[in-house]
C-alpha positions as CSV (number, residue, x, y, z in Angstrom):
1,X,75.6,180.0,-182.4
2,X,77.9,180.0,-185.5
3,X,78.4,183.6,-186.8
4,X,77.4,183.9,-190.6
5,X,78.2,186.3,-192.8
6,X,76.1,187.0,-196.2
7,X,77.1,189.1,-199.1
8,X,74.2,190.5,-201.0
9,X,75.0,191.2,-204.6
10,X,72.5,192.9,-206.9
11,X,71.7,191.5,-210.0
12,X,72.1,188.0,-208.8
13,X,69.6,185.6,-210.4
14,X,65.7,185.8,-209.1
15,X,62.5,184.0,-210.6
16,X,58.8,185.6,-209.3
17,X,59.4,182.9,-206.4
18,X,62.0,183.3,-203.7
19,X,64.2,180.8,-205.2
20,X,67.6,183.0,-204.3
21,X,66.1,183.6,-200.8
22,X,65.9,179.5,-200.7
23,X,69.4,178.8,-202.1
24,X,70.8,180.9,-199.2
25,X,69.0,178.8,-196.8
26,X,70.0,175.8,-197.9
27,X,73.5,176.4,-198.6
28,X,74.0,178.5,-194.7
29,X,72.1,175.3,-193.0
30,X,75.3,173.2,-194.9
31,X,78.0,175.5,-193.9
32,X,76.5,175.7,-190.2
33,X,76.4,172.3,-189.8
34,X,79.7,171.6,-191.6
35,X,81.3,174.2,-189.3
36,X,79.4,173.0,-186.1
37,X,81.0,169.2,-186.7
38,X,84.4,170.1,-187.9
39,X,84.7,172.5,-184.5
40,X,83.5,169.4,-182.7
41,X,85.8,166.8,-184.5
42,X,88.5,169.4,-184.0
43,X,88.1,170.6,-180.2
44,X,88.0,174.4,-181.2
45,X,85.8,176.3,-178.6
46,X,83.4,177.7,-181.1
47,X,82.4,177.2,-184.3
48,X,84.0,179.2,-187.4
49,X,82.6,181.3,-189.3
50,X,80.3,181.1,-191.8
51,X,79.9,182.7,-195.2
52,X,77.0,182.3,-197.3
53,X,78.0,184.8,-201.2
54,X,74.9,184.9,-203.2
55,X,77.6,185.3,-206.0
56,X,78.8,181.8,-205.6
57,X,75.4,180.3,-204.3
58,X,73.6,181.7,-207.7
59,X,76.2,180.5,-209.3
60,X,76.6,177.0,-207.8
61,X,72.7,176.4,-208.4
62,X,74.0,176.2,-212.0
63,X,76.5,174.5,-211.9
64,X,75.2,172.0,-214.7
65,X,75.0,175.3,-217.0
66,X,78.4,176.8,-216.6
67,X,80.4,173.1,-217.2
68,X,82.8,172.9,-219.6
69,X,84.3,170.1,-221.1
70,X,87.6,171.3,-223.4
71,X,85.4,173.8,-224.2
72,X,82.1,172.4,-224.9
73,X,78.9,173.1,-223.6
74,X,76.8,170.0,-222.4
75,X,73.4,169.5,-223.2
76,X,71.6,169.3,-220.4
77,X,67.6,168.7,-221.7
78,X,67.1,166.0,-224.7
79,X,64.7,167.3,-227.2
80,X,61.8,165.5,-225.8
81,X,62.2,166.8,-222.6
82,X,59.7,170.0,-222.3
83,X,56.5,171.0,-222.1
84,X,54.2,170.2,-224.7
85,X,50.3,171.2,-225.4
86,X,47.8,168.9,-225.0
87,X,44.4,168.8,-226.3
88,X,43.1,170.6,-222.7
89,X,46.6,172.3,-220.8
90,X,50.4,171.4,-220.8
91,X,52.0,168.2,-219.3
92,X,55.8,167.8,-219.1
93,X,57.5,165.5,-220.1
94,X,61.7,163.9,-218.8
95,X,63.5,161.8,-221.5
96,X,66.8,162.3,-220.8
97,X,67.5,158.9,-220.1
98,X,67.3,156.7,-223.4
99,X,64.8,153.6,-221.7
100,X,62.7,156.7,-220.4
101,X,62.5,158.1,-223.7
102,X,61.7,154.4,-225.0
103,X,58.9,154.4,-222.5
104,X,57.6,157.5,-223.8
105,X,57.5,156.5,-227.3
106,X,56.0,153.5,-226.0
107,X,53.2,154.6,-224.6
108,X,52.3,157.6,-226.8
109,X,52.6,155.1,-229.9
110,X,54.9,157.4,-232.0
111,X,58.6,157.4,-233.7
112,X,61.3,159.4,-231.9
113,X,60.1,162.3,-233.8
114,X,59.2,165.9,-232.3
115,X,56.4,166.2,-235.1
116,X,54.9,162.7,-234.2
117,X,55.2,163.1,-230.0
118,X,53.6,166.6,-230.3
119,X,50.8,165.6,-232.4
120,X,49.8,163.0,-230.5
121,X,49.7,164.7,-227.2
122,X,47.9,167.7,-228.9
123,X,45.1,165.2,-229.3
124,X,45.3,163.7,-225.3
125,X,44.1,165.4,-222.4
126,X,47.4,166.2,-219.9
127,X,45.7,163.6,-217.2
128,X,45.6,160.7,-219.4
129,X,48.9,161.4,-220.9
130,X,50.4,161.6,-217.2
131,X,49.1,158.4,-216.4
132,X,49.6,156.4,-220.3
133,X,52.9,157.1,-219.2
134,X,53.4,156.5,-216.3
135,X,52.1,153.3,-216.4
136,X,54.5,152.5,-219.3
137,X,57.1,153.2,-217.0
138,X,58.3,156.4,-218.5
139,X,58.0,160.3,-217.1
140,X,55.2,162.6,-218.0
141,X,53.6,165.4,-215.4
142,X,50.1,167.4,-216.1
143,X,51.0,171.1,-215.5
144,X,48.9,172.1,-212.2
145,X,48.1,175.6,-210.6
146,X,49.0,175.6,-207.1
147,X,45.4,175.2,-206.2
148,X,44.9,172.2,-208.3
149,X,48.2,171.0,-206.7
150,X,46.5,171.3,-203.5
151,X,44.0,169.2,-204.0
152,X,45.3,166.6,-204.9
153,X,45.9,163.7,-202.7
154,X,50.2,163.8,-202.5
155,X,50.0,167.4,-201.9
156,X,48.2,166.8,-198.7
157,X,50.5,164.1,-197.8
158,X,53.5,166.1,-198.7
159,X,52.5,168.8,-196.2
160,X,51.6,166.4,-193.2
161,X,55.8,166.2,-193.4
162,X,58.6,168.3,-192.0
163,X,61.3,169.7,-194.6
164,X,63.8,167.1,-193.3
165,X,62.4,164.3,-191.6
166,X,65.1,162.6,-189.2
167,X,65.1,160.0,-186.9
168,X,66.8,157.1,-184.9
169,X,66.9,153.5,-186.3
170,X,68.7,151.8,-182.8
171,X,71.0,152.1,-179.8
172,X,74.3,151.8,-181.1
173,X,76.8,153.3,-179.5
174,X,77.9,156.8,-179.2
175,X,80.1,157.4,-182.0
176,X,83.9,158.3,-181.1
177,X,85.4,160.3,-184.3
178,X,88.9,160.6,-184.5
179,X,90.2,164.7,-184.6
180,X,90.9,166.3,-187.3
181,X,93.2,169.5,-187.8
182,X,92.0,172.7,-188.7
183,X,93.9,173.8,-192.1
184,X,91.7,173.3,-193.7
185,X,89.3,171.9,-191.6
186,X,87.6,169.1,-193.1
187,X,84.6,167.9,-191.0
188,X,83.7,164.5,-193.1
189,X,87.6,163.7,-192.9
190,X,88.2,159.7,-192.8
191,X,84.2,159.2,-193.2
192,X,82.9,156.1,-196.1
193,X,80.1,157.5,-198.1
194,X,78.1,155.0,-200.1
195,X,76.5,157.1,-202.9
196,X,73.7,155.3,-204.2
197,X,72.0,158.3,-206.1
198,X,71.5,159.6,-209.9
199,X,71.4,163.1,-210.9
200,X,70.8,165.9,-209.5
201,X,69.8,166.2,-205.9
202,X,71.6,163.3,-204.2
203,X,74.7,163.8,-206.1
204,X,75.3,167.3,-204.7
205,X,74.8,166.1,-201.6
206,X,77.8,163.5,-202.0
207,X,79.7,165.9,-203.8
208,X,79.5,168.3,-201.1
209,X,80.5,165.5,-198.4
210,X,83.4,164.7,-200.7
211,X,84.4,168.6,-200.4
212,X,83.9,168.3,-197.0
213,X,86.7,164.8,-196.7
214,X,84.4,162.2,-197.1
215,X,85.9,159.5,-198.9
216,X,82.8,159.0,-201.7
217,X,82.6,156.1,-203.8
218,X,79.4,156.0,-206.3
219,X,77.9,152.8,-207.2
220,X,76.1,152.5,-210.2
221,X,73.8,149.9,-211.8
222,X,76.0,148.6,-215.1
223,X,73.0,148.6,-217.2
224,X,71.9,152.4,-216.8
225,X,75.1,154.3,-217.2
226,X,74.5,157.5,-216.2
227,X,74.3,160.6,-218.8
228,X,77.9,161.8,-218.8
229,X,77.9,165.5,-218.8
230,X,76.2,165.1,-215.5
231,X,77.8,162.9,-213.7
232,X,81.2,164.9,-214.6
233,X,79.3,167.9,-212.8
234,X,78.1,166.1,-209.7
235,X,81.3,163.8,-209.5
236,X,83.8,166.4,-208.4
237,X,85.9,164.4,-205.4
238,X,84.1,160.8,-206.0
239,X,85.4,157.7,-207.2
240,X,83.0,155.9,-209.8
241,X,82.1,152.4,-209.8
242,X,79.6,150.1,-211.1
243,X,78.1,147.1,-209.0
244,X,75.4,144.5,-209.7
245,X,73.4,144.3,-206.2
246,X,72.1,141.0,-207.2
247,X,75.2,139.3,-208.5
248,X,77.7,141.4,-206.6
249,X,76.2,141.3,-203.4
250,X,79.1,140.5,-200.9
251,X,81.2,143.1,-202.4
252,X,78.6,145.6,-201.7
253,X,78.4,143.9,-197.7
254,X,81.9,144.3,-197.4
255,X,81.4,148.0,-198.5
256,X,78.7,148.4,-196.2
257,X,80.3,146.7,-193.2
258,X,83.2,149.7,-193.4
259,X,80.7,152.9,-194.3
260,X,79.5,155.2,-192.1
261,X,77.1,157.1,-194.6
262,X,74.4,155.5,-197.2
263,X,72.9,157.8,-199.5
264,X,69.9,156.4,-201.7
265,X,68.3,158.3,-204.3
266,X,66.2,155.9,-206.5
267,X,62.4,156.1,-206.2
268,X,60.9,154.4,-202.7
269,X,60.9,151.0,-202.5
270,X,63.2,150.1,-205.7
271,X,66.6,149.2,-203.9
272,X,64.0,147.6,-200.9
273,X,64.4,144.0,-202.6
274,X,68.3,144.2,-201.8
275,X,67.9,145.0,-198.1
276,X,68.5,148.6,-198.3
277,X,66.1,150.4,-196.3
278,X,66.8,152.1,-193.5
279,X,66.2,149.4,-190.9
280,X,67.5,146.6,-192.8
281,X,70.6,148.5,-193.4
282,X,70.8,149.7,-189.9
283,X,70.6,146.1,-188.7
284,X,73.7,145.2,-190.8
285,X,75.4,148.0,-189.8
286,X,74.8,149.5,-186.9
287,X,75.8,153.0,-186.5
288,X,75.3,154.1,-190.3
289,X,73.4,157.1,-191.0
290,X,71.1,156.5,-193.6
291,X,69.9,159.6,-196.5
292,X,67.3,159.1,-198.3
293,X,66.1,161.4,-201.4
294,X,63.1,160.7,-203.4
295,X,60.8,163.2,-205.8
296,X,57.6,163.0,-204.4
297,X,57.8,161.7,-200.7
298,X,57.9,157.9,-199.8
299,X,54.2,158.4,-198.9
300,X,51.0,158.6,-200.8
301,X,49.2,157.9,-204.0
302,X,53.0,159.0,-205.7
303,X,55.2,157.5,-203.2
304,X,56.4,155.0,-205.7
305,X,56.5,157.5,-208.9
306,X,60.0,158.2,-210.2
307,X,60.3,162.1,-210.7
308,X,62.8,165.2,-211.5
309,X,63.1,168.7,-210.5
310,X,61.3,169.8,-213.7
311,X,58.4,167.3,-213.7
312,X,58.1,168.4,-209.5
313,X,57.9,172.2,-211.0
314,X,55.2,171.7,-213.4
315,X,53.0,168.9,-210.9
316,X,53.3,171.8,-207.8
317,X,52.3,175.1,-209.4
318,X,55.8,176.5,-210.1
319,X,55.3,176.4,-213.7
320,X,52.4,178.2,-213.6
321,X,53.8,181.2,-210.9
322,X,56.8,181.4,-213.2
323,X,55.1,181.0,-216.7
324,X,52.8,183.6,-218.3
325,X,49.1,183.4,-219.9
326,X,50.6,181.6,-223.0
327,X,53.4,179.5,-221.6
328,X,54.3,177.7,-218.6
329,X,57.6,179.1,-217.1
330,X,60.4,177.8,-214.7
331,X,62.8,178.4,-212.2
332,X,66.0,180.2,-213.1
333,X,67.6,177.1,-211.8
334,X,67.4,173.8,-211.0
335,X,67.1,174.4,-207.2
336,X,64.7,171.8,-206.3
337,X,67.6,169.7,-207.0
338,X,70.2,171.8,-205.9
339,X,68.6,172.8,-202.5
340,X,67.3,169.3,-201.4
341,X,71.0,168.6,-202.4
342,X,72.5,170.8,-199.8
343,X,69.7,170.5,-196.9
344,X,70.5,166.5,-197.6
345,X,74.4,167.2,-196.6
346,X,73.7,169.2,-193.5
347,X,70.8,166.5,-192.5
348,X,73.5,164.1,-192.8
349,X,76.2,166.6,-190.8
350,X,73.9,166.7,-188.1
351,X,73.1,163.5,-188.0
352,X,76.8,162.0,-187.6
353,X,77.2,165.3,-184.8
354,X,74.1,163.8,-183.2
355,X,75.4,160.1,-183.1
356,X,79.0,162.1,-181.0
357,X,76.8,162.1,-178.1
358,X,74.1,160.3,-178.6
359,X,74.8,157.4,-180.8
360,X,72.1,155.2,-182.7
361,X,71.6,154.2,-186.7
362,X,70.3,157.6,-188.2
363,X,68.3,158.5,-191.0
364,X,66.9,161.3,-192.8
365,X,64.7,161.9,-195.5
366,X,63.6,164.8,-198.1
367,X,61.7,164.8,-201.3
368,X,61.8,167.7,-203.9
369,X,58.1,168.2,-203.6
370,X,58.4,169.4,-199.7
371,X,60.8,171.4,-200.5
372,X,59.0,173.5,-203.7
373,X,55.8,173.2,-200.3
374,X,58.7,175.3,-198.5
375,X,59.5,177.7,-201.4
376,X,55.8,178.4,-202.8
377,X,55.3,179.2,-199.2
378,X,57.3,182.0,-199.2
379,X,60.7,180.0,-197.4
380,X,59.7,180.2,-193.9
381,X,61.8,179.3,-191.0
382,X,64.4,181.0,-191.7
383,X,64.4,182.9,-188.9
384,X,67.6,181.4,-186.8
385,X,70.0,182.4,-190.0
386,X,70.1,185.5,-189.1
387,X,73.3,187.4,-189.8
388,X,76.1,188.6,-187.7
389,X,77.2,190.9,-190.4
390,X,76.5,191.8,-193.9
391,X,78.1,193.1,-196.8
392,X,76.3,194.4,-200.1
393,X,78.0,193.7,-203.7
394,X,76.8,193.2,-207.4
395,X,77.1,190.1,-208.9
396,X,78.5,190.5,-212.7
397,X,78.7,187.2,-214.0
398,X,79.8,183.9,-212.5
399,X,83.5,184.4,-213.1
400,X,84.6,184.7,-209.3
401,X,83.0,181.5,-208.6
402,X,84.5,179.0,-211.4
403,X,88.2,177.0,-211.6
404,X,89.5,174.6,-214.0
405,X,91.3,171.6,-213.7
406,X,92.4,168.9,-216.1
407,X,91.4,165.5,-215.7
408,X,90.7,162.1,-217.8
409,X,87.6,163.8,-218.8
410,X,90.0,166.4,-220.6
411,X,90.0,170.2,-219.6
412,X,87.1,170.7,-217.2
413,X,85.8,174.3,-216.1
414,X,83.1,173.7,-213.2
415,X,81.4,175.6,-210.5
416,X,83.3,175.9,-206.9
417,X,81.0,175.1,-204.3
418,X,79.4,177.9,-202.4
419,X,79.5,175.7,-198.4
420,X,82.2,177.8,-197.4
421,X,83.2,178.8,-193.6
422,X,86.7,179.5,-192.1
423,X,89.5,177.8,-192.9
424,X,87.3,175.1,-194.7
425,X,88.1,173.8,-198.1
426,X,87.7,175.8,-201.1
427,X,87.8,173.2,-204.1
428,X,87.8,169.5,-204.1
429,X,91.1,167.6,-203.8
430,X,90.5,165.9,-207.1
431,X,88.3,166.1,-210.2
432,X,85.8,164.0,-211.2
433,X,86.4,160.6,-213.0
434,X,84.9,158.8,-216.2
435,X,81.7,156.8,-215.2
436,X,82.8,153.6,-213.6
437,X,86.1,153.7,-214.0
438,X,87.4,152.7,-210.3
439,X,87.2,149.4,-208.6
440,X,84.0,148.6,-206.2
441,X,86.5,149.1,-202.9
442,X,87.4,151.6,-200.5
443,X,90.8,153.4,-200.2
């Protein structure tokens, strides 16, 4: 097994829940399984080392916080994104996105006007609110305990799953990669990513394959540009284009027919009508591995519901363990996102090691609500990460763990990612690109 080393540091970040305890798990399954398939790709007899630094893995986990565009700060929660009282609890609401907030406003019957949203959902019960909009086609959770959580219908669907559900779509053939060398070794070197996803957990998957060598080329929707500080964030390493599935279609076949990795991130179903599921892609291109991210699970009375890490906290009980008797609370970071972001990379690491010997289409599948299952159950299963060695530190600030880089964004500061083993990469070979600026091809 691949050595690991951790280094404890005091005073990193914590919430009541195990979050830190979670965000080394996630980002030592990535390194392993980084290290495992660059050893393999590179004919070393063992894999390198890994190092998992709560320093940079608490700092990573907000990486959307400590971004910096010539100086600025972005904004990372519109004003109508929050909890707000209702006439019997708390719901949630996500209005980042301008035709979600349009929804919002649509089905509460209001003016984009704090005073007007809150007084009408102080008049609603939290149910009826979730589902008014919801049905309008915007984003609006009831805050649940974790015992009302677990009675509901999804929840018990969520937990008939495994964290990462894998399988195999075919026979294709064993895959034959071509070596790589070893400084740095790059384990997704020469590989076609197809990144299908939005913001947050999907793109830090793609971003960390792009880390990794992966040549990663998003593919956006022209009429839903994506909020820009974010995708500055997430885009470290990518190339940014925008492609109309309907009109485009045989560019995006012709992309297809040379990529070896598909990673989908819209709700269940919605790219289904352009042949993108796992099997139909599969049949077009045998031998892709197929990642799919969703926010509830492709299964159940929510399978089709869009959702975010924030809406998954309050639905799941999170907001309530990390709130107090007058407020709900959350995590100290995103890591719903963040973690489903890095156990998606390593799913899709091991799937492209698993295909060296085995061959066969691949996919694999997580959803932010099995993973807040696996962290308000205390993070189990962590039991084959144990350490070869550890070191104890403090952790005084994020410092160690940022760079900056100009780019045509201007002067970016930006978290360094936290996968990290021997004589991998430390920083992505370029910086992230104005939204759909590049051309719909591979390099």
């Amino acid at each position: 097994m691949t050595g690991i080393k951790f280094v404890v540091r005091e005073g990193a970040p914590q919430g009541r829940l195990p979050v830190l305890k979670l965000a080394r798990a996630c980002v030592a399954e990535c390194a392993l399984a980084a290290a495992g398939l660059g050893a393999r790709r590179a004919g070393l007899a063992g894999a390198p080392t890994v190092l998992v630094d709560d320093g940079a893995v608490a700092t990573a986990f907000l990486s959307e916080r400590h971004l910096l565009i010539n100086g600025r700060a972005p904004v990372n929660f519109a004003p109508l994104s929050r909890f707000w009282r209702t006439a019997d609890g708390w719901v949630r609401t996500h209005a980042n996105y301008p035709h979600h907030r349009a929804r919002l406003l649509d089905a509460l019957g209001v003016p984009e006007d704090t005073a007007a949203v809150e007084a009408a959902l102080a008049e609603r019960s939290a149910l009826d609110v979730e589902e008014a909009v919801y049905a309008a086609g915007g984003l609006a959770v009831a805050l649940r305990s974790p015992a009302q959580w677990a009675a509901h219908p999804q929840a018990a669907e969520v937990a008939k799953r495994p964290l990462v559900e894998r399988g195999r779509l075919d026979t294709a053939r064993v895959r034959a990669f071509a070596p790589v060398g070893t400084s740095p070794l790059l384990p997704a070197a020469g590989l076609r990513v197809l990144d299908l996803t939005r913001v947050l957990a999907g793109p830090v998957a793609t971003r960390t394959l792009a880390l990794l060598g992966a040549d990663v080329l998003r593919l956006d929707a022209p009429r839903l540009p994506e909020l820009p500080d974010q995708h500055a964030d997430t885009g470290l390493g990518k190339r940014s284009a925008t492609l109309d599935l309907a009109d485009d279609r045989q560019i995006f076949e012709e992309l297809l027919a040379a990529a070896d990795v598909v990673v989908t991130g819209y709700r269940p179903g919605a790219l289904d009508r352009f042949g993108l599921s796992a099997e139909a892609l599969a049949e077009r291109r045998p031998g892709v591995v197929v990642a799919q991210l969703s926010a509830w699970g492709a299964y159940g009375p929510w399978g089709a519901r869009r959702g975010f890490d924030s809406l998954v906290q309050a639905a799941t009980g999170i907001a309530v363990l990390e709130g107090s008797a007058q407020r709900p609370g959350a995590l100290p970071a995103q890591a719903l996102d963040h973690g489903t972001g890095y156990l998606l990379a390593a799913a899709v690491l091991r799937a492209l090691a698993e295909q060296s010997y085995e061959g066969g289409s691949r996919f694999v599948r997580l959803a932010l609500a099995r993973t807040a299952l696996w962290l308000t159950d205390g993070v189990d299963g962590t039991g084959d990460l144990a350490a070869e060695f550890t070191e104890s530190g403090s952790y005084d600030g994020p410092g160690p763990w940022l760079s900056e880089t100009d780019s045509a964004l201007g002067r970016l500061r930006y978290a360094l990612s936290p996968v990290s083993f021997e004589a991998g990469p430390v920083d992505w070979e370029r910086p992230p690109v104005p939204w759909g600026t590049d051309a719909a091809r591979w390099h």
